[in-house]
C-alpha positions as CSV (number, residue, x, y, z in Angstrom):
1,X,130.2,-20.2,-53.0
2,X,129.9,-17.3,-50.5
3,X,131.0,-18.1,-46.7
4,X,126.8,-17.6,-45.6
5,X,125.9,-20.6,-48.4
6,X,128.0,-23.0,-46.8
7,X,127.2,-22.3,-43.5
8,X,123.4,-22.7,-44.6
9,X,124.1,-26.0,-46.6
10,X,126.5,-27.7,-43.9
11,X,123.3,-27.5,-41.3
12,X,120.9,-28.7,-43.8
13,X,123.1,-31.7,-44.1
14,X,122.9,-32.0,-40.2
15,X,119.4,-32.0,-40.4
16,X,118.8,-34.2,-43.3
17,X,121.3,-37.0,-41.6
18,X,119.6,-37.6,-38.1
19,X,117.6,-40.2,-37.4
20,X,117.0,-41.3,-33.7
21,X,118.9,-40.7,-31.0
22,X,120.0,-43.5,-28.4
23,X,122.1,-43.1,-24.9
24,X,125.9,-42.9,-25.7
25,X,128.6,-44.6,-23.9
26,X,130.9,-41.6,-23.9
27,X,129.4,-38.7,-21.6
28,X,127.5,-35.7,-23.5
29,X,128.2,-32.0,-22.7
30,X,125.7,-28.7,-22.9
31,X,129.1,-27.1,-22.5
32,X,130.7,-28.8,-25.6
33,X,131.6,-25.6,-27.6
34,X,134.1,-24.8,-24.0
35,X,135.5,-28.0,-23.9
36,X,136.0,-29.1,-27.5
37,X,139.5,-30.5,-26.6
38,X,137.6,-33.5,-25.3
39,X,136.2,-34.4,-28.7
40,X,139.1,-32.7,-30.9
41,X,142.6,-32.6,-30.3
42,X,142.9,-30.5,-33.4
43,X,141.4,-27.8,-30.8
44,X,144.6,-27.7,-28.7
45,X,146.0,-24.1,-29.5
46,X,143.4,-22.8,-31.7
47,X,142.6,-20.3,-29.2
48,X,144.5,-17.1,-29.0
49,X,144.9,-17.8,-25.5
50,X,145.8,-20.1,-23.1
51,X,142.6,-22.4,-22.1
52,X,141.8,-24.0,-18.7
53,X,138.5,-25.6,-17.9
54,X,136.5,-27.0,-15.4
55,X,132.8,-28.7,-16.2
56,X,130.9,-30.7,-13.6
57,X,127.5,-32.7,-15.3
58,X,125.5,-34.6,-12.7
59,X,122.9,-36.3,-15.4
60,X,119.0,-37.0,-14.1
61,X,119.8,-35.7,-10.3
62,X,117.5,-38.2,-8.0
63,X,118.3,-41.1,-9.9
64,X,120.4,-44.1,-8.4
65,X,123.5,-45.0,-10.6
66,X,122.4,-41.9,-12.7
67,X,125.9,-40.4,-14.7
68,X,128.0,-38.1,-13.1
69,X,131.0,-36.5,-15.4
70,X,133.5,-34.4,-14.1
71,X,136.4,-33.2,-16.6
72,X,139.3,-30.7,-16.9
73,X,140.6,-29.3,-19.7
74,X,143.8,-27.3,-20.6
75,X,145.5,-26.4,-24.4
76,X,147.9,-23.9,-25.3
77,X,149.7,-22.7,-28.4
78,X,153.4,-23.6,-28.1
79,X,155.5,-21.2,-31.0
80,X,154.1,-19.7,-34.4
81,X,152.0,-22.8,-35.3
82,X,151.8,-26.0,-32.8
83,X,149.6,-26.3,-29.8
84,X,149.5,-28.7,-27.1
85,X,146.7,-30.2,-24.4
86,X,145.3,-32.0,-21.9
87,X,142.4,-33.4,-21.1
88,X,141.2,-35.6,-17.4
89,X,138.0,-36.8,-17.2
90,X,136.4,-39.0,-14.2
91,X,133.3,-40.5,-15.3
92,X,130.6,-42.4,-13.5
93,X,127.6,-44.4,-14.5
94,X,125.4,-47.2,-13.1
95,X,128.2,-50.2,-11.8
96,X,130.8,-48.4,-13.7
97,X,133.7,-45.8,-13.0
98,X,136.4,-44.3,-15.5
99,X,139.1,-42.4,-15.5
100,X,140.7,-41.1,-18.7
101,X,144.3,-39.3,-18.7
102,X,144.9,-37.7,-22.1
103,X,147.6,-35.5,-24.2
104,X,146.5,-33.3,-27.0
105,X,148.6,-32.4,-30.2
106,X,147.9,-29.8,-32.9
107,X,149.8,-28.4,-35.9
108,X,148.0,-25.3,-38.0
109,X,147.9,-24.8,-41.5
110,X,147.3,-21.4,-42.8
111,X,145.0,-21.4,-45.5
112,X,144.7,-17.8,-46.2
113,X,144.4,-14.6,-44.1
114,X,140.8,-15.7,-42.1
115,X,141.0,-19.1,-42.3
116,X,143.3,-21.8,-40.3
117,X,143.3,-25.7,-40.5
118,X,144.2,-27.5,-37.5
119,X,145.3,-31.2,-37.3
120,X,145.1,-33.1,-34.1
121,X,146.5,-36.0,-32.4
122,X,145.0,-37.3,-29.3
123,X,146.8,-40.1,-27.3
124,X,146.5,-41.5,-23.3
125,X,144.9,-43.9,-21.2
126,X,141.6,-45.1,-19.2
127,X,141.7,-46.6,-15.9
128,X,138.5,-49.2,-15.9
129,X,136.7,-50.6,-13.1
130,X,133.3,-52.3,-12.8
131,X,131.4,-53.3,-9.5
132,X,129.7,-56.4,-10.4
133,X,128.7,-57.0,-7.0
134,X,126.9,-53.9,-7.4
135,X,124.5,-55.9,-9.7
136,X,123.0,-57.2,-7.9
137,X,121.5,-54.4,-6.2
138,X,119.6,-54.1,-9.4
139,X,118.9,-57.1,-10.0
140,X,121.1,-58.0,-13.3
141,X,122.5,-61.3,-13.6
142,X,126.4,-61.3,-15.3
143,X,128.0,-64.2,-17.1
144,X,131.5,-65.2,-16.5
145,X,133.3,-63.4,-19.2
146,X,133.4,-60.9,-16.3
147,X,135.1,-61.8,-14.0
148,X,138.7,-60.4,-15.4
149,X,136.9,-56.8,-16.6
150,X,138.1,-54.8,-13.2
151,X,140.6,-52.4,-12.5
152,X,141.9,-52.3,-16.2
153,X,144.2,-49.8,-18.0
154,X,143.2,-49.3,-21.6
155,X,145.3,-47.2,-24.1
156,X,143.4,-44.3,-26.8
157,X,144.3,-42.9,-29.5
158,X,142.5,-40.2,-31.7
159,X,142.6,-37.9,-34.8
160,X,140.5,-34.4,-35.7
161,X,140.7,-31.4,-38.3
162,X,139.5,-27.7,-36.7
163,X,138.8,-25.5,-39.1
164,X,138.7,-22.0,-37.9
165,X,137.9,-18.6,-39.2
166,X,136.9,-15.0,-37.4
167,X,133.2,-15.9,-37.2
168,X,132.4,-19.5,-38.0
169,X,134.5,-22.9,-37.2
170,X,133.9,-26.8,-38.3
171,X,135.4,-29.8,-36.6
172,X,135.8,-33.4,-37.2
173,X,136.9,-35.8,-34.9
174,X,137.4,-39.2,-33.7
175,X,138.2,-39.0,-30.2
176,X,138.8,-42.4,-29.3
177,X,139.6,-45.0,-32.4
178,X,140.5,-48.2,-30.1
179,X,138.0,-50.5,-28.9
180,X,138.5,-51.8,-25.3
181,X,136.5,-54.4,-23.4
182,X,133.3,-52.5,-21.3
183,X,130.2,-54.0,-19.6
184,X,126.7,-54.1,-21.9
185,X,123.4,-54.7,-20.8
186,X,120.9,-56.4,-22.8
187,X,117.9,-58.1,-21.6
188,X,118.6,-58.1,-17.8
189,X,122.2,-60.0,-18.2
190,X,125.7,-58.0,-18.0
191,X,128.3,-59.3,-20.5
192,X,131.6,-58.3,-21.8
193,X,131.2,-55.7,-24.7
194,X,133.3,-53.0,-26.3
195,X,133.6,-49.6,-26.4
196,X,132.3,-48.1,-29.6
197,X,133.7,-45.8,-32.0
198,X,132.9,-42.2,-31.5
199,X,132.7,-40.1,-34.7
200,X,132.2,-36.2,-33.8
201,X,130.7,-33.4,-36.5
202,X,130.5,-30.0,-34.8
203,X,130.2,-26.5,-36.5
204,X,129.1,-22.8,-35.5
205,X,129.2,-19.5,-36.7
206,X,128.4,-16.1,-34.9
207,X,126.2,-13.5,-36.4
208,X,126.5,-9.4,-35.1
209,X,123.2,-8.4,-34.5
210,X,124.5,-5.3,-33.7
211,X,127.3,-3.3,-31.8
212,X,126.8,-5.2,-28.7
213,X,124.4,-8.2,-29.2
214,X,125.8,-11.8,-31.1
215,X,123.8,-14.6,-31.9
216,X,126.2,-18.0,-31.4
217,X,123.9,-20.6,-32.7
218,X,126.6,-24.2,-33.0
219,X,125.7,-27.6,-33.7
220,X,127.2,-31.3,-32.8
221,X,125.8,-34.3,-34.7
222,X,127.7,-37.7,-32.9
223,X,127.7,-40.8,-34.1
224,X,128.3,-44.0,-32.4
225,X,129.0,-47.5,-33.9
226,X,125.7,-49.9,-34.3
227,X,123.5,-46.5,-32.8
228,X,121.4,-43.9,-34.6
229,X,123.0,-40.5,-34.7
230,X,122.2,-37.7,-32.7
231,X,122.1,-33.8,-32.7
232,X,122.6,-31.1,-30.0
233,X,121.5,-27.8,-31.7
234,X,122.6,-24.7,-29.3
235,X,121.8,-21.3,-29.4
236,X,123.5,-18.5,-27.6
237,X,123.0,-14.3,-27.5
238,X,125.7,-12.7,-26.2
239,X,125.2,-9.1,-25.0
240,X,128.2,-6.5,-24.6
241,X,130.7,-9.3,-24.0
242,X,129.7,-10.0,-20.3
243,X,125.9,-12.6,-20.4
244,X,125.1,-15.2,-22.6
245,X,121.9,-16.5,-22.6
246,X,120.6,-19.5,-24.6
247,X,118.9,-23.1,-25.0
248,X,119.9,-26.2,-26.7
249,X,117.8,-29.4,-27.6
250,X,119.1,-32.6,-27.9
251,X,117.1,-34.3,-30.5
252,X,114.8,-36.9,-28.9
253,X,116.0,-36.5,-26.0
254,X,116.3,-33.3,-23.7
255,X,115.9,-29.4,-23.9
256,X,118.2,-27.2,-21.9
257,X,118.8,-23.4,-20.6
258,X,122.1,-22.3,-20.4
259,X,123.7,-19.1,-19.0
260,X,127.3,-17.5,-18.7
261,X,128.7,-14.7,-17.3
262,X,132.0,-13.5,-18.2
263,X,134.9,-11.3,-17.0
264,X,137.0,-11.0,-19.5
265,X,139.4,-13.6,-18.4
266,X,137.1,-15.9,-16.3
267,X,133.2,-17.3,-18.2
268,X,131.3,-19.2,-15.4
269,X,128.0,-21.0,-16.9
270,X,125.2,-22.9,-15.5
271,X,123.1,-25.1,-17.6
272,X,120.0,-27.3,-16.8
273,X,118.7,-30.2,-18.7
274,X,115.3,-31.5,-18.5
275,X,114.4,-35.1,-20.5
276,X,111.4,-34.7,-23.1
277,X,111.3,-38.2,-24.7
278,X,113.5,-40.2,-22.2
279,X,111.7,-43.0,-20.1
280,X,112.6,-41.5,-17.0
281,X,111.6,-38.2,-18.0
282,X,108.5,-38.0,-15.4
283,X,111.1,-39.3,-12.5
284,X,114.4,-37.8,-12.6
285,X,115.0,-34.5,-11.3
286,X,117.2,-33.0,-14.7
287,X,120.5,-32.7,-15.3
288,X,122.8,-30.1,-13.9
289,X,126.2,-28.5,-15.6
290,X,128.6,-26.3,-14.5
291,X,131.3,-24.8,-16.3
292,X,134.6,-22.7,-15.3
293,X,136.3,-21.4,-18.3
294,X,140.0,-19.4,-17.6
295,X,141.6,-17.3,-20.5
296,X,145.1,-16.1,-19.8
């Protein structure tokens, strides 16, 4: 099967497989393609160069106890065929704050002259912390099970395969495979939950339209224990190695446009989100992303 037949079948299973999508618990990127060592330790050295990033999302700006995500990301090759990572991410949403400390590992296997397979093994912590005063403020009752959530330290591990080639790559992942205690909501009363399993499906492939113009279109189906899956399909045109310019939909949910400008060693992108189906779509003010990418 030709290389352009399996790219063309792999998205029609993407499409074929989503159903609704529902909030996740684990914060979404425009930017995901930048920082894929946050969903895919297999990631971790499959660049030619050394990575660092920096991405800033501040989700439905206006919006009290709205998410805000801010996460840094660095991975390396070490030698002829291991790469290593990390990956610190600060997230906060509604009552809730995290703070997850993580170490990527990666070994490559060299199928053939274009094409490498990367394992990856993810491993680190999460600091956990809950204001359940703060629920007050909204008016949610809580039930006792609680009172013992705050200020906790969880352990994570997680796997992934990157496949990569010159013009196309596929990843699998799951991120986080433990399943520590959280808050969840349901029907106006806070009580202890878990976090759910996070099971990542990304691909791309990047098509020369000509000498100086390259269409990046990539997609990331997610799925999440007990939810409907979801799809972020992104499309990117890169002119003469310096702009991109694109948009990405999020099924069900939001549209976005994104832009980069590169340097050669530095890409800095903006993106903004605006909600089409969400509830608070006629109140919120979008979502706003920022990315620093450094190649050295």
């Amino acid at each position: 099967m030709k290389i352009n037949n399996i790219y063309i079948l792999f998205f029609l299973i993407l499409s074929m497989t989503v159903v609704n999508l529902s909030a996740q618990q684990d914060p979404n990127y425009t930017f995901y393609r930048y920082n894929m060592n946050l969903i895919n330790p297999a990631f971790a050295g499959a660049s030619e160069t050394t990575n660092l990033s920096l991405n800033v999302r501040s989700q439905w700006a206006g919006i009290q106890g709205a998410p805000e995500t801010q996460s840094l990301v660095f991975g390396t090759a070490v030698g002829k065929n291991v790469g290593v990572g990390l990956s610190v991410v600060n997230d906060k949403t509604f009552v809730e704050s995290q703070t997850s400390f993580c170490m990527d590992f990666s070994y490559k296997l060299k199928l053939n002259e274009s094409n490498n397979l990367y394992f990856g093994l993810k491993g680190g912590f999460t600091s956990y912390d809950v204001n359940t005063e703060g629920l007050v403020t909204y008016g949610i009752g809580q039930d006792m099970s609680l009172m013992n959530i705050d200020g906790r330290f969880n352990p994570n591990v997680g796997v992934g395969v990157y496949l990569k080639n010159e013009k196309y790559f596929v990843s699998l992942s799951v991120p986080k495979m433990l399943t520590p205690d959280r808050l969840e909501q349901n029907d106006g009363l806070a009580r202890l939950g878990v976090d759910k399993t996070h099971v990542y499906l990304a691909g791309g492939y990047d098509f020369s339209l000509s000498e100086n113009v390259i269409f990046k279109p990539t997609a990331l189906l997610r799925y999440v224990d007990a939810s409907p899956i979801s799809l972020d399909l992104t499309g990117l045109v890169e002119f003469n190695n310096r702009i991109d310019l694109g948009a990405a939909y999020r099924l069900n949910e939001s549209i976005s446009g994104i832009f980069i400008f590169k340097t050669g060693w530095l890409d800095i992108g903006y993106a903004y989100e605006v909600a089409t189906e969400n509830p608070i779509k006629n109140s919120d003010n979008g979502t706003h992303e920022i990315l620093m990418h450094l190649q050295f």
